[in-house]
C-alpha positions as CSV (number, residue, x, y, z in Angstrom):
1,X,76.0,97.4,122.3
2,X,75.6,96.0,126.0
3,X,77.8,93.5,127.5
4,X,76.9,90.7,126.1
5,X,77.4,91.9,122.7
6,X,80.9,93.2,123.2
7,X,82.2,89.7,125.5
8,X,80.8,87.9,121.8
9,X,82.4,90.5,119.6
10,X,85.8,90.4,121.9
11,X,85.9,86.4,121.7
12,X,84.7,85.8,118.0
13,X,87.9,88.2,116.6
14,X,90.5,86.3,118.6
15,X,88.9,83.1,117.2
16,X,88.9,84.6,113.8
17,X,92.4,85.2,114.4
18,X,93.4,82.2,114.9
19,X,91.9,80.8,112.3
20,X,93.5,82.9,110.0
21,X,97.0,81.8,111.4
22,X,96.0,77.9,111.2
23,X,95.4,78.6,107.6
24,X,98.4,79.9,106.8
25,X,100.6,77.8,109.1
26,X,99.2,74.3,107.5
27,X,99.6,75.2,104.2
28,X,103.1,76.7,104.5
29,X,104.6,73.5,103.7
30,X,103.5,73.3,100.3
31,X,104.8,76.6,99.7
32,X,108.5,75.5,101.2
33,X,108.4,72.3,99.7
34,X,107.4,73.9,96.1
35,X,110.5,76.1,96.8
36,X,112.9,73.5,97.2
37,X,111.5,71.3,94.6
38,X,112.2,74.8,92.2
39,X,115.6,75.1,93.3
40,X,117.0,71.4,93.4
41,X,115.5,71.5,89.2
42,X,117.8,74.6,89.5
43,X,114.6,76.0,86.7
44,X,114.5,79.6,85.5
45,X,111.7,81.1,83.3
46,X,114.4,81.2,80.5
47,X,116.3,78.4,80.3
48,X,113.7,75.5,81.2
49,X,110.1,76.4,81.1
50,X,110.4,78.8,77.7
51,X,112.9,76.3,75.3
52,X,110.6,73.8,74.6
53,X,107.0,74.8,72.9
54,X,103.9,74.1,75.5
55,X,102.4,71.3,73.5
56,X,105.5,69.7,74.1
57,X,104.5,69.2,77.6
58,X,100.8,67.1,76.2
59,X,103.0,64.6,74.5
60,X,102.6,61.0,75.9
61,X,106.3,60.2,75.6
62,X,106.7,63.2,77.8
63,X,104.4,61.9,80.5
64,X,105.7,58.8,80.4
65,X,109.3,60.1,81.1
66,X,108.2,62.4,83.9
67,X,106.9,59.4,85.9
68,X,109.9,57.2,84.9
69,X,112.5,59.9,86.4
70,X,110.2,60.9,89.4
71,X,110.6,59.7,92.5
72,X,106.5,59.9,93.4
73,X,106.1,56.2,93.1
74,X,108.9,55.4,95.0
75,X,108.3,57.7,98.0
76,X,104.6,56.7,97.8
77,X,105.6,52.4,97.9
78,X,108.1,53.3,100.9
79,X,105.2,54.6,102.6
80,X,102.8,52.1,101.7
81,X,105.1,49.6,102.5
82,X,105.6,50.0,106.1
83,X,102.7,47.4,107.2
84,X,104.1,44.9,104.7
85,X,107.8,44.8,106.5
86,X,106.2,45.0,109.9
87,X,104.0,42.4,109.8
88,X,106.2,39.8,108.5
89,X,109.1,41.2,111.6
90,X,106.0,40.4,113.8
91,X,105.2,36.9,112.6
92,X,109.1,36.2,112.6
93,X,109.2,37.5,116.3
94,X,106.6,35.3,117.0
95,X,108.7,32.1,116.7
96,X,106.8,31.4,112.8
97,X,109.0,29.6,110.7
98,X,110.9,30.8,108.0
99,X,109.1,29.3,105.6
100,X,106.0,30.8,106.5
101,X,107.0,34.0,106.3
102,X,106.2,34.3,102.8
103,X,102.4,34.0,103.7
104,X,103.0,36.5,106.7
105,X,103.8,38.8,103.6
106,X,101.0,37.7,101.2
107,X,98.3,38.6,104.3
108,X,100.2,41.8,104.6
109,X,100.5,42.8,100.9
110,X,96.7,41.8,100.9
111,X,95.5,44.3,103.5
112,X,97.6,47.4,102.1
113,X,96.0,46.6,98.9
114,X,92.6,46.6,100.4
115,X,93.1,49.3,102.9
116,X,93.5,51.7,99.9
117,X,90.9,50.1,98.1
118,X,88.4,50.7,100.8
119,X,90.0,54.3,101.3
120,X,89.9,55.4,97.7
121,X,86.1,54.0,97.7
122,X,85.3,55.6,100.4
123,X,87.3,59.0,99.7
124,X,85.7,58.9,95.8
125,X,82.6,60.4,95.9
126,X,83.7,62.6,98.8
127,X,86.6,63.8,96.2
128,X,84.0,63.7,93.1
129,X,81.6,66.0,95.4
130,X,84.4,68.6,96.4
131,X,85.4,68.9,92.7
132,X,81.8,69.0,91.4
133,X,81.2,72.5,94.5
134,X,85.0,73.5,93.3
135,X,83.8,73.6,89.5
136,X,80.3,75.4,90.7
137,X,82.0,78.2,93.2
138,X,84.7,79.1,90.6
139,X,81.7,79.6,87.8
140,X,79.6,81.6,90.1
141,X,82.8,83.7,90.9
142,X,83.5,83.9,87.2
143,X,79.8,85.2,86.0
144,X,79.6,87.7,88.7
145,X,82.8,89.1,89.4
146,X,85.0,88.4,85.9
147,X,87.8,86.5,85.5
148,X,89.8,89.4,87.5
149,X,87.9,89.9,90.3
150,X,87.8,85.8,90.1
151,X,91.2,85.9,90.4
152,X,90.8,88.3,93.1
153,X,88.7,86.7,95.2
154,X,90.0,83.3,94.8
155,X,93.8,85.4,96.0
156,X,92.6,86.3,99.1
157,X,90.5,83.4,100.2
158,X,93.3,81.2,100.2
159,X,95.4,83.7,101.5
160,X,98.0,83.2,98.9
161,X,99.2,86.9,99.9
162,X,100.1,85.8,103.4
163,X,100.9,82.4,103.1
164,X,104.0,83.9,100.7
165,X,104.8,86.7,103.2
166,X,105.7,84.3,106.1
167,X,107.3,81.8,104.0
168,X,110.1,84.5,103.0
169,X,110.0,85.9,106.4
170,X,111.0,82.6,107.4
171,X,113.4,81.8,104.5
172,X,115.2,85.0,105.3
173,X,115.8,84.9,109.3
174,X,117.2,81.4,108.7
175,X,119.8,82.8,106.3
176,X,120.2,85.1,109.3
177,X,120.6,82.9,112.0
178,X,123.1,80.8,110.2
179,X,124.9,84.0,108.8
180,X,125.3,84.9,112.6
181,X,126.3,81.5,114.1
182,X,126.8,79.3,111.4
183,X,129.3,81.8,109.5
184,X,130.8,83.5,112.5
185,X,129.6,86.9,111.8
186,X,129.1,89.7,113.9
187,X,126.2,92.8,114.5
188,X,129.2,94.7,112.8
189,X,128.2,93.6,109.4
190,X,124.6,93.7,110.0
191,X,124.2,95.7,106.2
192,X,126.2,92.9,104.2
193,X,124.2,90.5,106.2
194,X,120.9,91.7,105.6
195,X,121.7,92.0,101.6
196,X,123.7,88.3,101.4
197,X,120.3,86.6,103.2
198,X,117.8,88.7,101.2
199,X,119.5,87.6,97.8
200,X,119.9,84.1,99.2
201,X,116.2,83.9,100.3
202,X,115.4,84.9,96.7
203,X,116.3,82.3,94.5
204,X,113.0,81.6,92.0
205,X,110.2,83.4,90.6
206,X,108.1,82.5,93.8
207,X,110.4,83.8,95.9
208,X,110.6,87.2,94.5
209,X,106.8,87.2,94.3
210,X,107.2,86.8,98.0
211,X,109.7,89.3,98.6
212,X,107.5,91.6,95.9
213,X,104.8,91.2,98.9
214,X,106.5,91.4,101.8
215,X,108.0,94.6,100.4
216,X,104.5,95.6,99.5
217,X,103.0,94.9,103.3
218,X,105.9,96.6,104.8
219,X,105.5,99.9,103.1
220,X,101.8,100.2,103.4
221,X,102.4,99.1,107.2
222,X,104.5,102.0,107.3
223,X,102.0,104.0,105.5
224,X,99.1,103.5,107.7
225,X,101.5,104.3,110.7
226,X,101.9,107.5,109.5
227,X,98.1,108.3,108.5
228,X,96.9,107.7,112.0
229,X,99.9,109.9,113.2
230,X,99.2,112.5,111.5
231,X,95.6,112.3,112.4
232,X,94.6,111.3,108.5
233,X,92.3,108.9,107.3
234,X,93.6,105.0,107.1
235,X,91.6,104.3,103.9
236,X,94.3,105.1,100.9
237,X,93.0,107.6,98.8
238,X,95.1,106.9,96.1
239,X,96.0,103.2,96.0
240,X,99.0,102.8,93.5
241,X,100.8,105.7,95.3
242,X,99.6,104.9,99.0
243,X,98.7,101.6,99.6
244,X,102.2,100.0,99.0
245,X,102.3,98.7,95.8
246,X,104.4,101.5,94.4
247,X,107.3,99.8,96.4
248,X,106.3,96.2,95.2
249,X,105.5,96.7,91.4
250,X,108.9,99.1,91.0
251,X,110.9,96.4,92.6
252,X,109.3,93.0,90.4
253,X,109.8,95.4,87.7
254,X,113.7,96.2,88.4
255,X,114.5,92.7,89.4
256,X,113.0,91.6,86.0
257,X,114.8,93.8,83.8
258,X,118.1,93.0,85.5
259,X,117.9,89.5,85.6
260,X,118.4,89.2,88.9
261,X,117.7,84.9,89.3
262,X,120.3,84.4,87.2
263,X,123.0,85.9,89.1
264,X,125.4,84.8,92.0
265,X,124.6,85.6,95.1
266,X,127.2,88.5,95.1
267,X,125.9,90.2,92.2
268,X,122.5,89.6,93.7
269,X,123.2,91.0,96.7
270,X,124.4,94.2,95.2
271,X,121.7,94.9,92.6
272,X,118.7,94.0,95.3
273,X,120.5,96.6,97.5
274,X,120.2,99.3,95.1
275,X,116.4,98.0,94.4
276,X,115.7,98.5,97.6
277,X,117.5,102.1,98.1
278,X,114.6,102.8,94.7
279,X,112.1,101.2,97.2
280,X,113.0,103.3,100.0
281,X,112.6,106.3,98.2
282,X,109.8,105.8,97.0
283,X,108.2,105.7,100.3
284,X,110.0,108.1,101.7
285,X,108.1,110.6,98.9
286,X,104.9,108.7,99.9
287,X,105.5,109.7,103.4
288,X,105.7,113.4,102.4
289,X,102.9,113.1,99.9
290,X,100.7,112.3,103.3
291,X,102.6,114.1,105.8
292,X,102.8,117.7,103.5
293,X,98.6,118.7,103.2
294,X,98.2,117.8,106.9
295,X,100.8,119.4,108.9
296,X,99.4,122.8,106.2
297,X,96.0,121.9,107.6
298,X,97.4,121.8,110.7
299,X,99.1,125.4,111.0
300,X,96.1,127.4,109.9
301,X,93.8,125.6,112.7
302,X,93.8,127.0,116.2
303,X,91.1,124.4,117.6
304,X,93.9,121.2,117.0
305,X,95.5,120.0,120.5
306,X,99.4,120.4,121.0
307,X,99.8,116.3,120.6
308,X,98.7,116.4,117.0
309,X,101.3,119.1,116.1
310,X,103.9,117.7,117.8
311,X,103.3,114.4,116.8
312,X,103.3,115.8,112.9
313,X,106.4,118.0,113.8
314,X,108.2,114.4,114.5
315,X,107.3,112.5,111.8
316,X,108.3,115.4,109.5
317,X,111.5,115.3,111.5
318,X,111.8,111.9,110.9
319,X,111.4,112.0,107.3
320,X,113.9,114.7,106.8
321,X,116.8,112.7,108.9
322,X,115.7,109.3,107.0
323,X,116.0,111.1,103.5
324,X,119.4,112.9,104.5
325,X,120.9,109.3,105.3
326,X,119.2,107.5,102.7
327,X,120.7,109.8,100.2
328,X,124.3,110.0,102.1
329,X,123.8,105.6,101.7
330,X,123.7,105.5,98.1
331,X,126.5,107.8,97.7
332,X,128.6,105.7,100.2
333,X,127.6,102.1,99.6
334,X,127.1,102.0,95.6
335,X,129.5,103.2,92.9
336,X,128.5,106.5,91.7
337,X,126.9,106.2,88.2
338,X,123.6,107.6,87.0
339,X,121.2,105.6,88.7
340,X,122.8,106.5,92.1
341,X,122.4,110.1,91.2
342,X,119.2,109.5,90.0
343,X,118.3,108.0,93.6
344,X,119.9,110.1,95.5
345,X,118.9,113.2,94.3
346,X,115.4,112.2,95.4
347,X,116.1,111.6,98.4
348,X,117.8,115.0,98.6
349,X,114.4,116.3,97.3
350,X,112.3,114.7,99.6
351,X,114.5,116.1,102.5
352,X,114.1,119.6,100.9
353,X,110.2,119.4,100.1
354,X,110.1,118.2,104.0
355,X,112.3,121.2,105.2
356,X,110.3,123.9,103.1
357,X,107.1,122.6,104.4
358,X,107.8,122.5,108.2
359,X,109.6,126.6,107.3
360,X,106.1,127.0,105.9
361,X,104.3,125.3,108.8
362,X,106.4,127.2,110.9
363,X,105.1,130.5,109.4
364,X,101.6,130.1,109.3
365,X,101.9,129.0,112.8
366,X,103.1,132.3,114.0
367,X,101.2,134.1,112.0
368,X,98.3,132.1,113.5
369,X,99.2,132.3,117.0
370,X,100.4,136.2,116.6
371,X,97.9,138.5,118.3
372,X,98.8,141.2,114.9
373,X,98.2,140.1,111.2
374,X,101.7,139.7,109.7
375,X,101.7,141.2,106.3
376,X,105.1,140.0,105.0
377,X,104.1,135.7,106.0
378,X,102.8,136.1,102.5
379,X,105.7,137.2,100.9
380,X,108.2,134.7,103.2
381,X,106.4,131.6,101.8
382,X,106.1,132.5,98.6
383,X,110.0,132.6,98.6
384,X,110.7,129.6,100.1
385,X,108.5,128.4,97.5
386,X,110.2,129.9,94.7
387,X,114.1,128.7,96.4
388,X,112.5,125.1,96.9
389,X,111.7,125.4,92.9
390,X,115.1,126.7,92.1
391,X,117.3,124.0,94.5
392,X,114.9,121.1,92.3
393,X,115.8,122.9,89.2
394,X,120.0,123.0,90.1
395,X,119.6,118.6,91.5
396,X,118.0,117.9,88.4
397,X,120.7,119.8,86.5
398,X,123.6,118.2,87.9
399,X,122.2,115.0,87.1
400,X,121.5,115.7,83.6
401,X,125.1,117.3,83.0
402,X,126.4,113.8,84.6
403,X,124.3,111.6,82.6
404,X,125.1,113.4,79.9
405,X,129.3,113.8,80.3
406,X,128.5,109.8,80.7
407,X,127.0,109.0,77.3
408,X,130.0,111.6,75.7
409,X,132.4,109.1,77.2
410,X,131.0,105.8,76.0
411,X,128.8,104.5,78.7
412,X,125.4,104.6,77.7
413,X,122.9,102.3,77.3
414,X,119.2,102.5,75.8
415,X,117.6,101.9,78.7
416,X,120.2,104.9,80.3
417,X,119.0,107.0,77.6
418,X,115.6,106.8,77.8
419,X,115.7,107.6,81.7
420,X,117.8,110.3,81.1
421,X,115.3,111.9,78.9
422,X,112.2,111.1,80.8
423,X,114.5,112.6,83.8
424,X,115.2,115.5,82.0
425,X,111.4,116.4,80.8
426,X,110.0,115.4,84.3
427,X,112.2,117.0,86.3
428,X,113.8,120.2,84.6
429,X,111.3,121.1,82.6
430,X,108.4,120.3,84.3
431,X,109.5,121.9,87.7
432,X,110.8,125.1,86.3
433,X,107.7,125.5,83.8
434,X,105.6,125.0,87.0
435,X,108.0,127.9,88.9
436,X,107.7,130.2,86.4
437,X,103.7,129.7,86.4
438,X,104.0,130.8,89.5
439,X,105.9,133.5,89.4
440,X,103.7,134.8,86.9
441,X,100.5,134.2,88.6
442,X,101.6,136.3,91.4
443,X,102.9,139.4,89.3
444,X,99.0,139.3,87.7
445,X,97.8,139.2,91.3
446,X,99.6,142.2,92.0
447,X,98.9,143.9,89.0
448,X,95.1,143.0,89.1
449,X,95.5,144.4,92.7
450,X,97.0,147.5,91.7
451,X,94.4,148.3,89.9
452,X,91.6,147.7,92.4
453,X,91.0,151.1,95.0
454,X,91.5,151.0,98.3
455,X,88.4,152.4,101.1
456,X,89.4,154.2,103.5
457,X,88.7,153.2,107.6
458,X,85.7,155.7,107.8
459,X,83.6,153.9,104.9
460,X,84.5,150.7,106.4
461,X,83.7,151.3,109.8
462,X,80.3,152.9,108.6
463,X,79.9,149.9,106.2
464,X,80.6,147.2,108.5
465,X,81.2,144.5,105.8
466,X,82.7,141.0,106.7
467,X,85.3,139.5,104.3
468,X,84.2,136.3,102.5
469,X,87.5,134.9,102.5
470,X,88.9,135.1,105.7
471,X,85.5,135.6,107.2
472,X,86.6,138.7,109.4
473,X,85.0,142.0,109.8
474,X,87.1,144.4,107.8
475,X,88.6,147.3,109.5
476,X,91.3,148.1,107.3
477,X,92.8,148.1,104.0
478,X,90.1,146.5,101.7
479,X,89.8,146.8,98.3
480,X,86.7,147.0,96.2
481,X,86.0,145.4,92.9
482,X,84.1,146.5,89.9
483,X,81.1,144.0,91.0
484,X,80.8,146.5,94.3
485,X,82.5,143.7,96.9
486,X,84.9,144.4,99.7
487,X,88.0,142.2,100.7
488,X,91.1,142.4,102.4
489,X,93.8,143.4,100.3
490,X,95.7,140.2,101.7
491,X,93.5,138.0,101.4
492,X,92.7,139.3,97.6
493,X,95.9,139.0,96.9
494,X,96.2,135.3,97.9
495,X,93.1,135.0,96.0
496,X,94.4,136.2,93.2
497,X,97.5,134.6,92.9
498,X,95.1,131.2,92.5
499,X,92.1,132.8,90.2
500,X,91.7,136.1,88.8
501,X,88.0,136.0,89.5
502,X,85.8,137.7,91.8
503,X,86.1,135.3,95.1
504,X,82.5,135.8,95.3
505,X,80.7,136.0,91.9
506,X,83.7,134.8,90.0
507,X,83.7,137.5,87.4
508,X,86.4,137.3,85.4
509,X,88.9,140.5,86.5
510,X,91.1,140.1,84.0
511,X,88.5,141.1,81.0
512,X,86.8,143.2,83.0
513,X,87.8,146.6,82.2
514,X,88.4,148.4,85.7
515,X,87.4,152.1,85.0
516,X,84.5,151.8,82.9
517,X,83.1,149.2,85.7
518,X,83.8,151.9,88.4
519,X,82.0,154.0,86.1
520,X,78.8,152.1,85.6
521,X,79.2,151.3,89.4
522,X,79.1,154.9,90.5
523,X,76.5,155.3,87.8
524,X,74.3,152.4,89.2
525,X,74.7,153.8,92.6
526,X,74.3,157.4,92.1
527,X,71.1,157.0,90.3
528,X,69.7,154.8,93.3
529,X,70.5,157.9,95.5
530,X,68.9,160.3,94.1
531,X,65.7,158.2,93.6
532,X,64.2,158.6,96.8
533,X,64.7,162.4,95.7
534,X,62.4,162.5,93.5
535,X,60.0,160.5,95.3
536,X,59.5,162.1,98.6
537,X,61.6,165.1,99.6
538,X,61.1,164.4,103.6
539,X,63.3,161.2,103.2
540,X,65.8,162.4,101.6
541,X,68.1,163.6,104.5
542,X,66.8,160.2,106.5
543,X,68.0,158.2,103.4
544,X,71.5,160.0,103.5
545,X,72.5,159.1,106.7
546,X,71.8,155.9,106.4
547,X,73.0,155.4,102.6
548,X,76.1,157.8,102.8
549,X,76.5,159.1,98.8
550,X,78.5,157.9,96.5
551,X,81.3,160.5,97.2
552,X,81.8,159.1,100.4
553,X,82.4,155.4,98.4
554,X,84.0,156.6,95.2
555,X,85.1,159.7,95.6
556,X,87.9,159.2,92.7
557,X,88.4,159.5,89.0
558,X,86.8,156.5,87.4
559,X,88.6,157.2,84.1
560,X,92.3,157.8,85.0
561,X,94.3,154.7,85.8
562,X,95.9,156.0,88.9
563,X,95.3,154.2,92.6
564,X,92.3,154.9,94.1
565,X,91.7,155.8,97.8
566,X,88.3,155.4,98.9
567,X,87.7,158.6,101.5
């Protein structure tokens, strides 16, 4: 690209831009005025627009009413009006008689009438041609894309997604500019603020769409902040989960269910808050869900730079505070029941799956940056593993025993029910099923490496093997398997815990029987040296020093099940 190129590219995405934001900012006012117009019919999906059957709305007497009651015609003859009233003020200011004013009005009523004629004729085949390339566009959407990616399509052309993002943006700081000088009120009561202007900025169904979205944009902001922190990629790999609309479709969802439009703005206030605690959460566990494989990636890799760590370190740090006060919120702000344990104990999770990884983090790193191979980093995170599992188990407990003392009492619901069940299968048994899986997996490691013999420094160092997991020459403690290949007995044994197969022709260990393999092994290998033997006698001493025998390898009993040391 020369310079040319790049001044066109740097002045063509401004212009874009700003195109973007003229779009947006000219049709806002259809959007505000559709808003008020909702709010002074004081409509709700319940009480107005679902009463009446929808071929109720097709009847003529119906039509005729609307335009009766409505004020269109009105408005529009007030408008129109304007050069009829000036014209005859004119004439009158011209020293014309009174009597003559009538035809001063006539000539006036005359021209409105034929400046719309000559408008409408001149704006009907314009209009007629826009609704003809309208009819042909939305068909050519339809037959290639589908009536969803139509819809799609036809969503963010007009920018429908950002038009209602700025309208509640705007809706809301008004309700928090008056709060703060209309009402009186101080930065002391910046919370009760915050929740009193979001519940009176969301008022109709539109409105919560827009809050929906703006909730939306805001998380996946957030998101893509911490992607390119953490040195990740900024395309979401999973979209539900990472792209925001966790936050959005769980609060639409909640605000549904609880009726939340019908409420005063008290009520409102409250039940959005705790909505928004859900919301928070939410993306608090998306946060970890990003943050947790890359700051793992990142201890185990000695060619990363020190800003990249740290700046993972931080946003780990970050999470953990965030989740600690998010939690301590909840508890302090909302009455306890079961969906404030429910919350909070996620949060508590979240801060506990943050702490356990950066312990782990912390770990590997050492073990990394250590000059000798620690053999117990293996053991450490496996514990922490197994305490993080067993601190999940005793949260989800606790709020199982409350929900349940609850429902003994009387206050229980279906709904309440139902989440406490989903809670209790997701969250108890799930997570300890998935602890004891791994608690067994790693007791079969260790037996399966039990069984495997050891070789001693002196065949290694005349072996000279490289381990294929680490990728490291092995000097020391390696273990052999039946299919004659060497590994580190640490590295095995994390191997192992994940697959009992062979790392390298994945045979399966476990069926394998391990004497009678060692067997055939020392067979296989005893017979291929003594067959140079009984070819030619000369290179037979040429052929043992450079193939040591088979005593030197498996010098042990194949057929008792004690531990083998390779000599």
């Amino acid at each position: 690209m020369d310079v040319g190129e790049a001044v066109e590219t740097f002045s063509v995405h401004p212009r874009i831009v700003f195109l973007h934001c003229m779009e947006v900012a000219i049709r806002l006012p259809g959007i505000f005025l559709f808003e008020l117009w909702w709010r002074s019919r004081d409509m709700h999906f319940s009480t107005d627009l679902f009463k009446q059957s929808f071929s109720s709305y097709l009847e003529m007497d119906q039509i005729i009413e609307f335009i009766q009651v409505g004020d269109f015609d009105r408005t529009g003859a007030q408008i129109l009006s304007y050069t009829v009233f000036l014209i005859p003020i004119i004439a009158r200011m011209c020293s014309v008689p009174i009597d003559r004013l009538i035809i001063a009005h006539n000539v006036a009523c005359f021209l409105a009438v034929l400046v719309i004629c000559i408008y409408v004729l001149n704006k009907a085949s314009v209009l007629l041609l826009s609704m003809r390339h309208l009819v042909r566009y939305l068909k050519a959407i339809v037959i290639l894309q589908g009536i969803g990616g139509g819809a799609a399509i036809l969503w963010y052309r007009l920018r429908l997604a950002e038009i209602l993002i700025s309208a509640w943006l705007i809706m809301f700081f008004v309700r928090v500019y008056i709060h703060l000088t209309g009402k009186g009120r101080d930065f002391g009561e910046i919370g009760a603020i915050f929740l009193a202007s979001v519940a009176e900025s969301t008022n109709t169904p539109l409105s919560l769409l827009a809050l929906a979205l703006t909730v939306s944009c805001f998380c996946k902001q957030i998101l893509t902040i911490a992607e390119c922190t953490v040195g990740g990629q900024r395309g979401h790999r999973q979209v539900l989960a990472n792209g925001g609309y966790t936050g959005a479709l769980t609060l639409t969802l909640l605000c549904a269910q609880t009726g939340v439009l019908g409420m005063r703005t008290e009520q409102k206030a409250f039940l959005l808050g705790l909505v928004l605690f859900i919301v928070v959460s939410a993306l608090l566990q998306s946060l970890y869900e990003i943050l947790e494989p890359q700051i793992l990636a990142l201890a185990a890799n000695r060619s990363t730079n020190r800003g990249q760590h740290m700046r993972s370190v931080f946003l780990a740090i970050i999470v953990l505070v965030a989740s600690l006060c998010a939690s301590i919120a909840v508890t302090r702000f909302l009455p306890i029941d079961l969906w404030c344990l429910i919350i909070g104990s996620n949060c508590l999770l979240t801060a506990l799956h943050t702490l356990s990884a950066l312990i782990v983090y912390a770990i590997y790193r050492l073990e990394t940056e250590s000059m000798d191979a620690w053999g117990q980093a293996d053991y450490v995170v496996f514990l922490c593993k197994t305490i993080t599992c067993g601190v999940e188990v005793l949260l989800a407990l606790n709020v199982v025993c409350f929900g349940i003392l609850t429902s003994l009492k009387g206050h229980w619901t279906l709904t309440s029910l139902a989440v406490l069940v989903f809670y209790m299968y997701f969250s108890v048994w799930r997570r300890l099923q998935a602890g004891i899986v791994r608690v067994q997996s790693r007791r079969a490691a260790y037996s399966s490496l039990s069984r495997l013999p050891r070789v001693s420094k002196e065949a290694l160092q005349q072996r000279r093997d490289a381990c294929a997991i680490c990728l490291s020459d092995i000097l020391e403690d390696a273990r052999i398997t039946p299919c004659n290949h060497f590994f580190h007995s640490e590295c095995l044994k994390k191997w192992l815990c994940v697959k009992q197969v062979c790392p390298l022709c994945y045979s399966d260990l476990c069926k394998c029987k391990i004497p009678e393999a060692l067997e055939q092994l020392f067979l296989e290998e005893r017979h291929n040296f003594n067959a140079p033997e009984e070819i030619e006698d000369g290179n037979s001493e040429s052929f043992g020093t450079e193939n040591p025998s088979e005593d030197e390898y498996f010098p042990w009993d194949v057929l008792s099940g004690s531990v083998y040391t390779i000599n």
